[in-house]
C-alpha positions as CSV (number, residue, x, y, z in Angstrom):
1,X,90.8,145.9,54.9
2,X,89.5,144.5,58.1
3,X,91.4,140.3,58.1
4,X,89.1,139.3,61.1
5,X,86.5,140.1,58.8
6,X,87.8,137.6,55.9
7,X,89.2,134.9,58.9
8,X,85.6,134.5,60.3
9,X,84.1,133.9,56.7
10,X,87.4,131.2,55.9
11,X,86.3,129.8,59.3
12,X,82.6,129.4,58.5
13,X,83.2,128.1,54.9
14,X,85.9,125.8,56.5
15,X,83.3,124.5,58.9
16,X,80.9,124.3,55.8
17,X,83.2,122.1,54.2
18,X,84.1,119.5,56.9
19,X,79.7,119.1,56.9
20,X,79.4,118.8,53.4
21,X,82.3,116.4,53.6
22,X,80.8,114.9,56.4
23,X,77.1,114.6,55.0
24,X,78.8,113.0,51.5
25,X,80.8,110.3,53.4
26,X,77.9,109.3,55.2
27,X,76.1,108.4,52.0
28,X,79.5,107.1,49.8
29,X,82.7,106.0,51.0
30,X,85.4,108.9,50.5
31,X,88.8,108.7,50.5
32,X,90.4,110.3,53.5
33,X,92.5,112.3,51.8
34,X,89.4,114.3,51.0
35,X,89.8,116.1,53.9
36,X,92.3,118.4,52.7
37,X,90.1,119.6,50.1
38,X,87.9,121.4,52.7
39,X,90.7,124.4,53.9
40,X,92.1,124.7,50.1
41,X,88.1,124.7,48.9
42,X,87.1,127.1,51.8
43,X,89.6,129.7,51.6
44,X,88.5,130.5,47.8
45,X,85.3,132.3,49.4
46,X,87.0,135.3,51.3
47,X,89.4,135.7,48.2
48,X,86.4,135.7,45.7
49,X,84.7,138.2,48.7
50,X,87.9,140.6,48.6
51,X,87.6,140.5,44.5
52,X,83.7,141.4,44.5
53,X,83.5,143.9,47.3
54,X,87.0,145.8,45.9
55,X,87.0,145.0,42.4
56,X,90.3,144.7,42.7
57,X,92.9,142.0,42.9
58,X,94.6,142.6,46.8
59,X,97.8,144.5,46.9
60,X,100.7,142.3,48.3
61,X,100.4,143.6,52.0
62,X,96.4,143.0,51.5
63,X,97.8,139.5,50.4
64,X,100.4,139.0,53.3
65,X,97.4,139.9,55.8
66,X,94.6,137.2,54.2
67,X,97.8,134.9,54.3
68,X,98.9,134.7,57.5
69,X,95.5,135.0,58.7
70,X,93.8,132.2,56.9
71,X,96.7,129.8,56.5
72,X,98.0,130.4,60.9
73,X,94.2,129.8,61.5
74,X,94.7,126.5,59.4
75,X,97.6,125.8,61.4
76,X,96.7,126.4,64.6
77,X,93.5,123.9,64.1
78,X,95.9,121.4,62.3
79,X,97.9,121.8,66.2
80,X,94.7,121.3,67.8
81,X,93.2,118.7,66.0
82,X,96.8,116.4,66.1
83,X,97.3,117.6,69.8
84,X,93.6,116.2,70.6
85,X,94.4,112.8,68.5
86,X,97.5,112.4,70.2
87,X,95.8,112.3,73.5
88,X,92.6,110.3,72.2
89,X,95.0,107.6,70.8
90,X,98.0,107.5,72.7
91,X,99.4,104.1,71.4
92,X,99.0,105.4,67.7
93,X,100.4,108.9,68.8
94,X,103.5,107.3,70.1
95,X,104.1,104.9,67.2
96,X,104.4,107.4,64.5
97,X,106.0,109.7,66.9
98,X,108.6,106.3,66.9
99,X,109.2,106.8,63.1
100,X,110.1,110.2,62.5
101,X,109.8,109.5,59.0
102,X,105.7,109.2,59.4
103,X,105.8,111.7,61.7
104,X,107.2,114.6,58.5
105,X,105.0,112.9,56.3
106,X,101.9,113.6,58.8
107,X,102.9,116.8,59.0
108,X,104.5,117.7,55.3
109,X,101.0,116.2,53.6
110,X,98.7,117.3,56.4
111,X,99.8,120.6,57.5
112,X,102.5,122.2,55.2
113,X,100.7,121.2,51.4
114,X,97.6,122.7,51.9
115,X,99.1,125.5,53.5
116,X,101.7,126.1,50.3
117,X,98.3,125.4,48.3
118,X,96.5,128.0,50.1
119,X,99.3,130.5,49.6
120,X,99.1,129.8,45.8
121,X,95.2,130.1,45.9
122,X,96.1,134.0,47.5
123,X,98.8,134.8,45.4
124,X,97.2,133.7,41.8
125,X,92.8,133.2,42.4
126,X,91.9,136.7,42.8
127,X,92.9,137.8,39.3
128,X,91.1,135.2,37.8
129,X,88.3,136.1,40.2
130,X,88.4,139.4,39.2
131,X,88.5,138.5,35.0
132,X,85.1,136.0,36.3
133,X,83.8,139.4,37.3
134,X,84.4,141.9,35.1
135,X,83.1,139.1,32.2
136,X,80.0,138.5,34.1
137,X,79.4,142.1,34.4
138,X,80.1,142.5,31.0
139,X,77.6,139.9,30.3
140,X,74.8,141.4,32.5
141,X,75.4,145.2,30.5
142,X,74.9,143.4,27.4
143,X,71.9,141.7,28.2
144,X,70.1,145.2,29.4
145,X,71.4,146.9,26.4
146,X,69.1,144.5,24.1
């Protein structure tokens, strides 16, 4: 299995999501919590690309790999992005930074849910990618044997 090839297509469909995001707010007001939907959303599509071009559900070290690769690229953009707001808004950065009780709730509801979410959309999707498969398929036979 070749991750970088899986990472670039969770990066695209990451990017994908903060337009669409983007495009919807402009139109209708959005909560900002919507944000967090875009990595959780995004990482479905290399998962549901693993399931159609294996037909398989990933082993565990197939799993491990997609993990650590998706979910650190999530991270490390999460560090970047809070780094970058840190230094656009020092007075803000430094308040929460004051209360170290915002500061774990920045980080626990930004950073670390969507990453435990993400590794429960690796662990449990692909099976139930894989049944959306094999039932389409199934589907598809049927309709050619009429």
């Amino acid at each position: 299995m070749n991750v970088w090839k899986y990472l670039g297509r969770y990066a695209l469909a990451y990017v994908g999501m903060i337009v669409v995001l983007g495009v919807i707010s402009a139109f209708m007001e959005l909560p900002s919590s919507m944000g967090a939907v875009a990595p959780i959303v995004a990482l479905m599509y290399p998962v549901n690309k693993f399931v159609v071009e294996f037909r398989r559900v990933p082993d565990s070290a197939e799993r491990l790999s997609l993990a650590v690769a998706c979910i650190g690229f999530f991270v490390l953009l999460q560090i970047a992005i809070l780094i970058g707001a840190a230094l656009a808004y020092p007075d803000a950065a430094s308040e929460v930074l004051d209360r170290p009780g915002i500061a774990v709730l920045v980080v626990g509801f930004g950073v670390l849910l969507p990453a435990v979410v993400m590794w429960l959309i690796i662990r449990f999707m692909p099976s139930r990618f894989l049944r959306s498969l094999e039932k389409a398929e199934a589907k598809k036979a049927a309709r050619r044997a009429r």
